[in-house]
FIKOL-708149 format. One record per residue (C-alpha): residue number from 1; residue in one letter; x, y, z. Coordinates in steps of 0.2 Angstrom, whole numbers. Example, Ala and Ser with C-alpha at 12.3 -4.5 7.8 and 13.67 -1.06 7.14 Angstrom:
2
{num: 1 residu: A xx: 62 yy: -22 zz: 39} .
{num: 2 residu: S xx: 68 yy: -5 zz: 36} .
This chain:
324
{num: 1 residu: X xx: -37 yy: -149 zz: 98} .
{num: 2 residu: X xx: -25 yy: -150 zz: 83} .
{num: 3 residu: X xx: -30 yy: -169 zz: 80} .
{num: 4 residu: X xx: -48 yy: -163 zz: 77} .
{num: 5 residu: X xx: -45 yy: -152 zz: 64} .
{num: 6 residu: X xx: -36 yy: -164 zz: 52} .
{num: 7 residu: X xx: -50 yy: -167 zz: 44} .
{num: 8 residu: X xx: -56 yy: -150 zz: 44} .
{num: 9 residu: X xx: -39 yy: -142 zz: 38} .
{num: 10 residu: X xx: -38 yy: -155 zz: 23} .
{num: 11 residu: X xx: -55 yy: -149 zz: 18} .
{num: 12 residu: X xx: -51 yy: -132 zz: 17} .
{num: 13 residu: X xx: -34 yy: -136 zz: 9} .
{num: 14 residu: X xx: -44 yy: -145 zz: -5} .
{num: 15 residu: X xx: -54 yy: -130 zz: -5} .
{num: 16 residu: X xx: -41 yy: -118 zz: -9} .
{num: 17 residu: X xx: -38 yy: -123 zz: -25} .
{num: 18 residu: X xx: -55 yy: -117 zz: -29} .
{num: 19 residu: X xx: -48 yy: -96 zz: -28} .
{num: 20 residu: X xx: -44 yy: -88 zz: -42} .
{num: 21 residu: X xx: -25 yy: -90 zz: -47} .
{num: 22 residu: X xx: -15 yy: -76 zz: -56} .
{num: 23 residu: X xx: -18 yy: -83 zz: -73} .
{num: 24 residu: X xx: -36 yy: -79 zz: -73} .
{num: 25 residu: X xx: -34 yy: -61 zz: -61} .
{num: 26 residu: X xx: -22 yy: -57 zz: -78} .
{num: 27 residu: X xx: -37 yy: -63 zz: -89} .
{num: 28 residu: X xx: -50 yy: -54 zz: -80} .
{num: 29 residu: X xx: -37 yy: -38 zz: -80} .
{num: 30 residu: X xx: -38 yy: -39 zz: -98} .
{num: 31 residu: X xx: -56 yy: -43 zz: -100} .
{num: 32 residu: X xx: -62 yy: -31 zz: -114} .
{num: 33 residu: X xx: -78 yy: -27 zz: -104} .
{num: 34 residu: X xx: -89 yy: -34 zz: -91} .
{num: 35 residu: X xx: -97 yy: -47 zz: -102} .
{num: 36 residu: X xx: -84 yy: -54 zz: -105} .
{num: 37 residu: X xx: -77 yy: -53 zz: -86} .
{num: 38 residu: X xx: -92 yy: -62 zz: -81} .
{num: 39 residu: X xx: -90 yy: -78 zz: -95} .
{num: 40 residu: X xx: -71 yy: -79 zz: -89} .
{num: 41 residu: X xx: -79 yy: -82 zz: -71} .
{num: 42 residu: X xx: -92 yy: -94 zz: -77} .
{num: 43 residu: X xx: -76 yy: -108 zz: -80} .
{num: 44 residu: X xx: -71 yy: -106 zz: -59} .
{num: 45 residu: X xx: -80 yy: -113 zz: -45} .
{num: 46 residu: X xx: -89 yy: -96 zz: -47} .
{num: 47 residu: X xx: -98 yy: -104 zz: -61} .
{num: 48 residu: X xx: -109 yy: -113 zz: -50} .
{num: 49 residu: X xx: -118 yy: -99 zz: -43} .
{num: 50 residu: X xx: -124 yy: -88 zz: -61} .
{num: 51 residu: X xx: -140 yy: -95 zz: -59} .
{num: 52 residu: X xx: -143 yy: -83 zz: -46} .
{num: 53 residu: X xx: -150 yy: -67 zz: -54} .
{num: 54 residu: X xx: -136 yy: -56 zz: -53} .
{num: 55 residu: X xx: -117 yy: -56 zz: -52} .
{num: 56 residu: X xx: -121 yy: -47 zz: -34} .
{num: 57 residu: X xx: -133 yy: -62 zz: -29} .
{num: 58 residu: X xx: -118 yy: -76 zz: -36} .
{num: 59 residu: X xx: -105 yy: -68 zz: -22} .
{num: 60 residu: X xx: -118 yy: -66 zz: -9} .
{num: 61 residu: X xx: -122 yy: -87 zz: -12} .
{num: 62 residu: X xx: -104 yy: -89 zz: -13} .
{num: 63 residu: X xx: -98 yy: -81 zz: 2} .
{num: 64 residu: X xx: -113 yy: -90 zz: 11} .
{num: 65 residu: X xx: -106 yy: -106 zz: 5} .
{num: 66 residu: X xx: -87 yy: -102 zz: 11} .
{num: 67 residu: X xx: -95 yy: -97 zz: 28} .
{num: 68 residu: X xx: -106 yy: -111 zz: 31} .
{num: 69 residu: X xx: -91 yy: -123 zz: 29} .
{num: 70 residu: X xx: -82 yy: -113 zz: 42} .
{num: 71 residu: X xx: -98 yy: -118 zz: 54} .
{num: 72 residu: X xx: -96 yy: -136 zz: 48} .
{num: 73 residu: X xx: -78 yy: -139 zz: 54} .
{num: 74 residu: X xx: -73 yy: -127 zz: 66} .
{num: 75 residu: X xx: -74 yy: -132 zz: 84} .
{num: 76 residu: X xx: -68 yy: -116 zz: 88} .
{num: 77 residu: X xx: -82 yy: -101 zz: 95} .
{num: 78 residu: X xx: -70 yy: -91 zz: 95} .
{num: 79 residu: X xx: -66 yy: -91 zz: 78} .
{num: 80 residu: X xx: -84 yy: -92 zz: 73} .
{num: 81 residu: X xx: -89 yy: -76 zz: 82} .
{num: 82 residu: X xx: -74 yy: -69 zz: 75} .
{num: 83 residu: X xx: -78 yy: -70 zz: 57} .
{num: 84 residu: X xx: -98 yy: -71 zz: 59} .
{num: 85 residu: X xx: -99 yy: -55 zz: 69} .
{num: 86 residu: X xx: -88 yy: -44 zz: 58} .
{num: 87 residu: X xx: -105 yy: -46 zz: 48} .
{num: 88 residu: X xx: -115 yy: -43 zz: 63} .
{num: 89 residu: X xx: -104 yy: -27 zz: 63} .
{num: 90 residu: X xx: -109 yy: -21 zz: 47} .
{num: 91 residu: X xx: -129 yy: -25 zz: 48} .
{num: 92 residu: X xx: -128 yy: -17 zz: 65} .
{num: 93 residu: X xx: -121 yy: 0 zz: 55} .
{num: 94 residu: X xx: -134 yy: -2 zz: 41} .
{num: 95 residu: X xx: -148 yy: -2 zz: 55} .
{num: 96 residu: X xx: -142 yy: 10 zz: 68} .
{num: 97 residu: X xx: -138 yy: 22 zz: 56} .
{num: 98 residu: X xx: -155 yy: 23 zz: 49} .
{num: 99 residu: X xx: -163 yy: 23 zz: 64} .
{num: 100 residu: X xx: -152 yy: 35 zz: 74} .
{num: 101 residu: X xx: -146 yy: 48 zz: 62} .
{num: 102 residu: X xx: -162 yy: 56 zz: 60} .
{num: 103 residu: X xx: -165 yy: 51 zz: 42} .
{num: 104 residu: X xx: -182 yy: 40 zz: 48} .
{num: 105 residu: X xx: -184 yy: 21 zz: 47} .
{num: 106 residu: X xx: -199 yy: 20 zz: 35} .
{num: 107 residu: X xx: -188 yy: 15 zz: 22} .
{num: 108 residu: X xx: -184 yy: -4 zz: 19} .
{num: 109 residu: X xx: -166 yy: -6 zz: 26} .
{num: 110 residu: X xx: -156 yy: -17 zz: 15} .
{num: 111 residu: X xx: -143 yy: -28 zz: 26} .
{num: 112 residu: X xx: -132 yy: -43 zz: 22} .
{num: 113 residu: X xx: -136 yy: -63 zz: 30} .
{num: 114 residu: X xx: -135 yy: -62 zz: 48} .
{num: 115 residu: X xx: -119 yy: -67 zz: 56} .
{num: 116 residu: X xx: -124 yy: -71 zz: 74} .
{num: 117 residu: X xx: -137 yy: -59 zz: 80} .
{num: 118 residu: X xx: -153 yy: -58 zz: 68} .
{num: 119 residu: X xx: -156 yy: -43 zz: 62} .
{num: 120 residu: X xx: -173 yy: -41 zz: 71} .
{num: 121 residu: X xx: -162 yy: -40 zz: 88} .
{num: 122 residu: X xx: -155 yy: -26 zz: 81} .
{num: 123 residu: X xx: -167 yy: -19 zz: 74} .
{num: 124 residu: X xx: -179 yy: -19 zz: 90} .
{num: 125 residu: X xx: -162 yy: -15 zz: 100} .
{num: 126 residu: X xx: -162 yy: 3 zz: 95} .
{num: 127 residu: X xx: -180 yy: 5 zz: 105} .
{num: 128 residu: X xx: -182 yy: -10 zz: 118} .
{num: 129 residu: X xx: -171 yy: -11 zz: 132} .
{num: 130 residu: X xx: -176 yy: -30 zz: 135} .
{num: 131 residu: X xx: -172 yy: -33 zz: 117} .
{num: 132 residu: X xx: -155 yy: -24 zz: 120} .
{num: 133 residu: X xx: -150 yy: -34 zz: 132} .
{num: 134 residu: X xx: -148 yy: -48 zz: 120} .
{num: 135 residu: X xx: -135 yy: -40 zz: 112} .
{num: 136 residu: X xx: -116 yy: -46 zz: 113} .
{num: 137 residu: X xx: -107 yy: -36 zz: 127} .
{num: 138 residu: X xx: -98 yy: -26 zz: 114} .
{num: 139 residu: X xx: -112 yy: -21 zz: 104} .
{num: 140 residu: X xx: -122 yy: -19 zz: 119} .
{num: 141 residu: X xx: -106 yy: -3 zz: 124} .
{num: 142 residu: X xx: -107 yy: 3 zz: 107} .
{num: 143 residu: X xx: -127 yy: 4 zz: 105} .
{num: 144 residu: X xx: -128 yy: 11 zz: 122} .
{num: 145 residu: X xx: -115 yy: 27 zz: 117} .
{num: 146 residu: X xx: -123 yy: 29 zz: 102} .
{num: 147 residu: X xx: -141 yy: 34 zz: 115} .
{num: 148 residu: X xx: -133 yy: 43 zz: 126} .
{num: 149 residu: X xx: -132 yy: 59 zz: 111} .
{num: 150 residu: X xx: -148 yy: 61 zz: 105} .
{num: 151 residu: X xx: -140 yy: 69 zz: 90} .
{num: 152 residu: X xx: -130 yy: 58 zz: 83} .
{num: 153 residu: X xx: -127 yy: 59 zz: 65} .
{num: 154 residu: X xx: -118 yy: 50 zz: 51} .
{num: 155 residu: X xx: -103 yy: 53 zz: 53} .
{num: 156 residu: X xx: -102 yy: 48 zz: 72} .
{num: 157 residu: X xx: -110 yy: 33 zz: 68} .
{num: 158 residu: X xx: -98 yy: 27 zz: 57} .
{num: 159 residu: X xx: -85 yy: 33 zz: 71} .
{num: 160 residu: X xx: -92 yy: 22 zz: 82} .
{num: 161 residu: X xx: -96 yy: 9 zz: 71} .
{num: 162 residu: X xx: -77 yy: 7 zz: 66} .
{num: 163 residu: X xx: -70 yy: 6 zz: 83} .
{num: 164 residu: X xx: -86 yy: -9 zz: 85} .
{num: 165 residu: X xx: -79 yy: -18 zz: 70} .
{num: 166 residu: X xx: -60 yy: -17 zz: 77} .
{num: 167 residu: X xx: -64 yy: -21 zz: 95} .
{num: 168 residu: X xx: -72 yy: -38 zz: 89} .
{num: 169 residu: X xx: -57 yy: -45 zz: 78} .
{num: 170 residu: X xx: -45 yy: -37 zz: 95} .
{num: 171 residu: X xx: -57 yy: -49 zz: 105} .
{num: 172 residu: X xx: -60 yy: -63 zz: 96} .
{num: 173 residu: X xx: -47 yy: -67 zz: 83} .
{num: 174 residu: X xx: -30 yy: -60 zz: 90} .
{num: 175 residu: X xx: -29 yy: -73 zz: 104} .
{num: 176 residu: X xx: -30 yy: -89 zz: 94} .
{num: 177 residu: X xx: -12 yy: -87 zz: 89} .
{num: 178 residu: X xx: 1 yy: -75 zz: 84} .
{num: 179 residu: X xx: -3 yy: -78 zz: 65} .
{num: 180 residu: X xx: -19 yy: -73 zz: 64} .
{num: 181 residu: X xx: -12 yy: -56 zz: 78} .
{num: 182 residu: X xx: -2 yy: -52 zz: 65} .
{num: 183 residu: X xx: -14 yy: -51 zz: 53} .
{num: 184 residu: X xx: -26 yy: -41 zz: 64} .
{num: 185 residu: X xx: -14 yy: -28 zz: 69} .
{num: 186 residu: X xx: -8 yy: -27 zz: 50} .
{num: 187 residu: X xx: -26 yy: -23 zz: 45} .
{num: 188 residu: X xx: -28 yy: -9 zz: 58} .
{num: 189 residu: X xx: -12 yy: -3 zz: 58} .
{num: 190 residu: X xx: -14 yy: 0 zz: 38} .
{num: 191 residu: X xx: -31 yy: 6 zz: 43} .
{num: 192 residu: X xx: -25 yy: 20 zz: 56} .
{num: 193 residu: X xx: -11 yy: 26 zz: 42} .
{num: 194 residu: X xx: -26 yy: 28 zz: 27} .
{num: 195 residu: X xx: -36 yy: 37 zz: 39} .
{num: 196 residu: X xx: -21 yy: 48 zz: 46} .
{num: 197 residu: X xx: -17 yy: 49 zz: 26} .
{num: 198 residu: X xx: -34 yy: 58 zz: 22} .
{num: 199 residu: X xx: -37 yy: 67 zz: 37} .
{num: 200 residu: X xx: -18 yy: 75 zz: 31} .
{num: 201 residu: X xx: -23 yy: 80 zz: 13} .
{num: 202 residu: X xx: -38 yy: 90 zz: 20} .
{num: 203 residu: X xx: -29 yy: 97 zz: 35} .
{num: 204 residu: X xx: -42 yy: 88 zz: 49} .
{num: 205 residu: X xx: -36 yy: 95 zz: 67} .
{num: 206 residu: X xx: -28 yy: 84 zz: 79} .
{num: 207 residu: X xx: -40 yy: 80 zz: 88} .
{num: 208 residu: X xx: -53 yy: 75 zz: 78} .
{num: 209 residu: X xx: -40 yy: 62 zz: 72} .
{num: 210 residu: X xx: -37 yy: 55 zz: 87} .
{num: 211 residu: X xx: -58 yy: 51 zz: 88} .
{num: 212 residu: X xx: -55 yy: 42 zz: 73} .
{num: 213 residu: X xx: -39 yy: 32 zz: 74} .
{num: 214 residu: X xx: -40 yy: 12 zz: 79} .
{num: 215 residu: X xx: -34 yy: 3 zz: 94} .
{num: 216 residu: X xx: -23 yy: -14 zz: 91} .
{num: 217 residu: X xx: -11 yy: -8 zz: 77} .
{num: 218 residu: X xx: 8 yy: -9 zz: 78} .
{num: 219 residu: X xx: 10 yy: 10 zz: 85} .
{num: 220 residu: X xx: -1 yy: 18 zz: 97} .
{num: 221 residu: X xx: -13 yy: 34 zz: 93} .
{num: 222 residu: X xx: -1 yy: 47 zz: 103} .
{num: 223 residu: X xx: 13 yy: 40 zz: 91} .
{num: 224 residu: X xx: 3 yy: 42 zz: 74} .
{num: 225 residu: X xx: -4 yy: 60 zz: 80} .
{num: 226 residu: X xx: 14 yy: 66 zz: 85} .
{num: 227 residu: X xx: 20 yy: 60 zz: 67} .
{num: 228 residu: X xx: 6 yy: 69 zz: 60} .
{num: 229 residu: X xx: 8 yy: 84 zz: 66} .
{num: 230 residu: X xx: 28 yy: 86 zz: 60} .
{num: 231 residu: X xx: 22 yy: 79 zz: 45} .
{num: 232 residu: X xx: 32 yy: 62 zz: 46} .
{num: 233 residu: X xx: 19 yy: 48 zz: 46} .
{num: 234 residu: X xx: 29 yy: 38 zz: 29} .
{num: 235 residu: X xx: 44 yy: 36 zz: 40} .
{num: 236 residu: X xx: 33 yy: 30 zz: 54} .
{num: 237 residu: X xx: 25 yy: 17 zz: 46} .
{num: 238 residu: X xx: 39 yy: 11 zz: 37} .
{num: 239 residu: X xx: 47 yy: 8 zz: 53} .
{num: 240 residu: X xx: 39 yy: -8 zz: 54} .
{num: 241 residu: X xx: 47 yy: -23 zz: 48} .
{num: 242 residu: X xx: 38 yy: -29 zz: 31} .
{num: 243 residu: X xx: 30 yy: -11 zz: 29} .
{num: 244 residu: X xx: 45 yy: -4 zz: 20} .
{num: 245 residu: X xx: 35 yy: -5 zz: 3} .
{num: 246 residu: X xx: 19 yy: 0 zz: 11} .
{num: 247 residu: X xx: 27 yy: 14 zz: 19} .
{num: 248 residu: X xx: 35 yy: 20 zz: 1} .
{num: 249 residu: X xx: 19 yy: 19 zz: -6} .
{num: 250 residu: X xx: 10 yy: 30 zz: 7} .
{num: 251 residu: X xx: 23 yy: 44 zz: 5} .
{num: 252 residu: X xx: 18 yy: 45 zz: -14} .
{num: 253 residu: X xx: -1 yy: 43 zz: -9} .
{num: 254 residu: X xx: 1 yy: 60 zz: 1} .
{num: 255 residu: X xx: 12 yy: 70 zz: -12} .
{num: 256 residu: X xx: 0 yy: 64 zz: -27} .
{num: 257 residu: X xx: -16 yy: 65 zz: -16} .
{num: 258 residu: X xx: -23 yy: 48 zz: -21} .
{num: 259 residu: X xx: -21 yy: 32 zz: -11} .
{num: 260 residu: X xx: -26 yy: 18 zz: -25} .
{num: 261 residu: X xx: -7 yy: 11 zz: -26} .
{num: 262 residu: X xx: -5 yy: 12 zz: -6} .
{num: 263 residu: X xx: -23 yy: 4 zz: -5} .
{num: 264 residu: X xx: -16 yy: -10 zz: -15} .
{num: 265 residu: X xx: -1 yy: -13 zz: -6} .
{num: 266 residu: X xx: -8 yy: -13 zz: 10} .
{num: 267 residu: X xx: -22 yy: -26 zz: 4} .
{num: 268 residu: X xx: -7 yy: -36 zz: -4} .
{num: 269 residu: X xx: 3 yy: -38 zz: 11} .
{num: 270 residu: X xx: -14 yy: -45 zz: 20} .
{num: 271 residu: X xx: -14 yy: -57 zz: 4} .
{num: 272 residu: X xx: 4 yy: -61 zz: 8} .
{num: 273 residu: X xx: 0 yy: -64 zz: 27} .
{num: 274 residu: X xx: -17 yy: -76 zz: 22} .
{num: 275 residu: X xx: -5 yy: -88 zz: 11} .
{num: 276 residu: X xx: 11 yy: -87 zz: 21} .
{num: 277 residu: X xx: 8 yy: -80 zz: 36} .
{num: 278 residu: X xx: 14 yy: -93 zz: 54} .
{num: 279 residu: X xx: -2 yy: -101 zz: 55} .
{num: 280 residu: X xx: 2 yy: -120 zz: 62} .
{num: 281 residu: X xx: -2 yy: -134 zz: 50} .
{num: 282 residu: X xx: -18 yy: -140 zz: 60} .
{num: 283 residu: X xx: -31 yy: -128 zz: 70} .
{num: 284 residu: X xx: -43 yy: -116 zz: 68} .
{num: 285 residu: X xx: -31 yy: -102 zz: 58} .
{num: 286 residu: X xx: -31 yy: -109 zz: 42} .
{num: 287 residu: X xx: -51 yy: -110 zz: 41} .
{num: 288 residu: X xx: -50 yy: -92 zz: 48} .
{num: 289 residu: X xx: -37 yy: -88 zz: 33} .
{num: 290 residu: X xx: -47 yy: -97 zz: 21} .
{num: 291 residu: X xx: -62 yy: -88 zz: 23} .
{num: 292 residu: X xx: -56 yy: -70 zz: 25} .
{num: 293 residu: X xx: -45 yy: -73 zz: 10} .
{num: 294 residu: X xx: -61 yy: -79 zz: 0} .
{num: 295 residu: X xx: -68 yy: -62 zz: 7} .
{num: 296 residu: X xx: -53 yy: -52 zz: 0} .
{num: 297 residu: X xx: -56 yy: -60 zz: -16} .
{num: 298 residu: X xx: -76 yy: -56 zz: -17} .
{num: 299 residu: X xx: -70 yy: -39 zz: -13} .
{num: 300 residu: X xx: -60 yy: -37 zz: -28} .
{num: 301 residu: X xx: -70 yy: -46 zz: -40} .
{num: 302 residu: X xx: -84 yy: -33 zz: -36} .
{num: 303 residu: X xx: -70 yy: -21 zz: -38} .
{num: 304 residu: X xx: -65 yy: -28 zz: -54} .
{num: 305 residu: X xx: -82 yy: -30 zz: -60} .
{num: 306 residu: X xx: -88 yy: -14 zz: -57} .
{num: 307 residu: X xx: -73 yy: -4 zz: -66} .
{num: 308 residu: X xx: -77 yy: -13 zz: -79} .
{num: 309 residu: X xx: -96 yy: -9 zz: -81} .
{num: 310 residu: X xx: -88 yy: 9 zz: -81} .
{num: 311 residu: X xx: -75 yy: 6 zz: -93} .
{num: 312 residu: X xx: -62 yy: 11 zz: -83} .
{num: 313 residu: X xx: -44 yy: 4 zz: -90} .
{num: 314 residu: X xx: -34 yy: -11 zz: -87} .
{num: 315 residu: X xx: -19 yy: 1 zz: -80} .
{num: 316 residu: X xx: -29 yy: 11 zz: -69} .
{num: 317 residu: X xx: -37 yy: -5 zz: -62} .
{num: 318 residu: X xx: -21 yy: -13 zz: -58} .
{num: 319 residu: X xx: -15 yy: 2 zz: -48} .
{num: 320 residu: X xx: -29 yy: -3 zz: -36} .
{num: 321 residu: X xx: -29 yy: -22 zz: -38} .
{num: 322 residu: X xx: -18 yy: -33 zz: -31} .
{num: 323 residu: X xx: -19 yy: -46 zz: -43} .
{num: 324 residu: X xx: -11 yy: -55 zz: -57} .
């Protein structure tokens, strides 16, 4: 298996050197507005994609081009459902949502590419149980649950939703190696903690929390809800080795009753994990890692372009960015 994604691997390597290094995240930081932002991108690779009609429609074509060379060279399904369903995830919530929370379906729903299930199948799931039974078995569980209460509004949707979008990358991604496990339960343990952060700051009772927290982190749900409730979830996370920064971080998030600076951390210990993490040199990991950190990137550029349509400073920015 290695020996077949030489190739593949080198591609990608190649590739890499096409994301934004901290040079040009410290000239975007300093950018004196978005027009300027927007001219800094058009020297990168992202320059090849302004002919699209907005700086919305350049990522989209841009993260379709990242993930159609995943489907070139991976010879692993298991790492294909695992990225392309995560989307699936999310058009799944757009469509359910709208259709189940009593809010109608008139209205055109707006949804991203399709990962693996076109959006018509989900779409037509809600209603046909022939069409339903075309869904993945995890969808299919979640979909199902969703029925069973008539009543089902936002919020619960978005409950379910979240435990959909963790269950997929528990499925899928954790098993190809402990790389790429780490990862997962580093995202879903930082997850569980912002949740638990929030939930504390507006007193949420235990047991709504416990509806809400994630399964697949580093410490199980009984273990964050104890912490909770005697008020010691900093010490808690910073139990785990790497999290001693996070975990410092979180502790000022709940006495200053914002979470941008924790937010940041967490997103760049996944950074660090991407570039440095124990992926082998050859296998399907590195295309996994090269995609999601293409992913993170998207996210912050759309962070970053959007403060800046708003004006908001290059200090507050930074307290939220992981970059340069």
């Amino acid at each position: 298996m290695a020996d077949s994604f030489i190739y593949a691997n080198g591609r990608i390597s190649g590739e890499g050197t096409n994301l934004l290094d901290k040079r040009m995240w410290q000239m975007l930081l300093s950018s004196v507005d978005v027009k300027e932002a927007t001219r800094l991108l058009g020297d990168t690779w992202y320059g090849g994609f302004m002919q699209y009609n907005s700086m919305e429609d350049c990522f989209n074509k841009a993260m379709e081009t990242t993930e159609n060379e995943l489907l070139e060279l991976s010879e692993d399904e298991r790492l294909i459902r695992g990225i392309l369903h995560r989307r699936d995830v999310r058009n799944a919530r757009y469509i359910w949502k709208k259709n189940l929370s009593g809010k109608g379906s008139e209205e055109e729903i707006e949804v991203e590419r399709p990962g693996m299930i076109d959006t018509e199948i989900l779409r037509k799931s809600v209603n046909s149980v022939e069409v339903r039974d075309e869904l993945p078995p995890l969808f299919l569980q979640t979909l199902e649950e969703l029925l069973e209460n008539e009543r089902t509004g936002e919020v619960e949707i978005d409950r379910r939703m979240d435990h959909l979008a963790a269950a997929v990358e528990n499925d899928e991604l954790i098993e190809i190696n402990s790389g790429f496990r780490t990862f997962v339960m580093t995202s879903l343990e930082q997850k569980n903690f912002l949740t638990a952060g929030r939930c504390s700051l507006d007193d949420v009772p235990r047991h709504i929390l416990r509806e809400m927290l994630l399964h697949g982190g580093y410490h199980t749900e009984d273990e964050i809800l104890e912490a909770y409730q005697r008020k010691t979830l900093p010490g808690l996370l910073a139990e785990t080795s790497g999290f001693e920064q996070i975990g410092a971080a979180f502790g000022e998030a709940l006495g200053d009753g914002s979470f941008f600076v924790f937010e940041r951390e967490c997103d760049r210990r996944l950074l660090e994990l991407l570039e440095k993490g124990a992926f082998p040199v050859f296998g399907p990991s590195p295309l996994a890692a090269f995609v999601i950190r293409r992913e993170m990137e998207i996210s912050h550029l759309r962070l970053l372009m959007a403060a800046k349509s708003a004006g908001v400073s290059e200090d507050r920015l930074k307290k939220r960015l992981p970059r340069g």
